[in-house]
C-alpha angles and dihedrals in degrees: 000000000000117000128247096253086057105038088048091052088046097046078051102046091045103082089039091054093050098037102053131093125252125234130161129212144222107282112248139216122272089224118125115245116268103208115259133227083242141002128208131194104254122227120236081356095172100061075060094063130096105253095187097083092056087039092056089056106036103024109204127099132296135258141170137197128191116228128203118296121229116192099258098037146025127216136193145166115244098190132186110213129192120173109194098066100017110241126157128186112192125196123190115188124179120201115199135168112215121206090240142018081246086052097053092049090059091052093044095061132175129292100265124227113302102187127261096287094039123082125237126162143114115288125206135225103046116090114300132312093008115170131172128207119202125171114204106266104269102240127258112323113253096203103016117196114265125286096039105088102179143052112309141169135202136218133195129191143159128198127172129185129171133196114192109321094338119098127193112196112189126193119179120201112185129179113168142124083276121359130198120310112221098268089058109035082053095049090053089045103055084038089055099047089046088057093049096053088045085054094053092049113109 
């Protein structure tokens, strides 16, 4: 059974998902980040990424919503949508400069508990102190949001990396027939994170 807390962000995230529009982006490199001389918050940063990862998972169609602004980051859903049946793959990514590299390490946290059966530790080869937090998915739905009418299952994840002053924070909220295993859902997540570095980099 999905919690309150879960069941309230999808029936949210369910008429902005099939209500945007979709778009699609240059493809970018697989290189990790070098850190830059300086790093800057990117507009309508996630038209820039490269949908095709999150396609290759999910399948669907793209589509991308702006969130609110605040002075020092920028923050959008990059979201995978199928219709028959219904899937959606959301992902939420959050760009920030930090005054300081020490700054930017306490922004960038730590993964926080996933449960005995999740993952969450500290990855290597994007940026610096990149970690990634993934519960186990939680089973079929017994009662799924409308207007979802089949079996379905959700997934929640979280994933962070930095390089230099720059942070990439990462959150991944999937409802669909049959959703990411581990090895996926972290794979997005670091790619994600890494794109969103190499985007930041002046």
């Amino acid at each position: 059974m999905v919690d309150t807390r879960r069941r309230s962000w999808l029936v949210l995230l369910l008429p902005v998902a099939l209500a945007g529009c979709a778009g699609t982006a240059d493809p970018s490199g697989s290189s990790s980040p070098s850190p830059a001389a300086s790093y800057r918050v990117v507009d309508d940063f996630c038209t820039k990424l490269d949908h095709q990862p999150l396609l290759d998972v999910a399948g669907g169609t793209t589509q991308v919503r702006d969130r609110p602004d605040r002075p020092d980051r920028k923050s959008c859903v990059l979201s995978a949508v199928s219709r028959d049946p219904l899937a959606i793959h959301a992902v939420t990514i959050t760009m920030l400069v930090a005054p300081s590299p020490a700054e930017a390490r306490e922004s960038l946290g730590g993964p926080p508990p996933a449960g005995a059966q999740g993952i969450a530790r500290e990855v290597s080869g994007v940026g610096d102190g990149a970690w990634v937090s993934i519960p186990p998915d939680s089973g079929p739905m017994t009662d799924p949001p409308e207007p979802y009418d089949g079996p379905v299952t959700s997934r929640m994840a979280m994933a962070a990396a930095m390089a230099g002053t720059a942070v990439a924070h990462v959150h991944f909220n999937f409802i669909a027939p049959q959703v990411p295993d581990d090895a996926q859902t972290e794979e997005l997540a670091m790619e994600y994170a890494r794109q969103t570095l190499d985007l930041m980099a002046d």
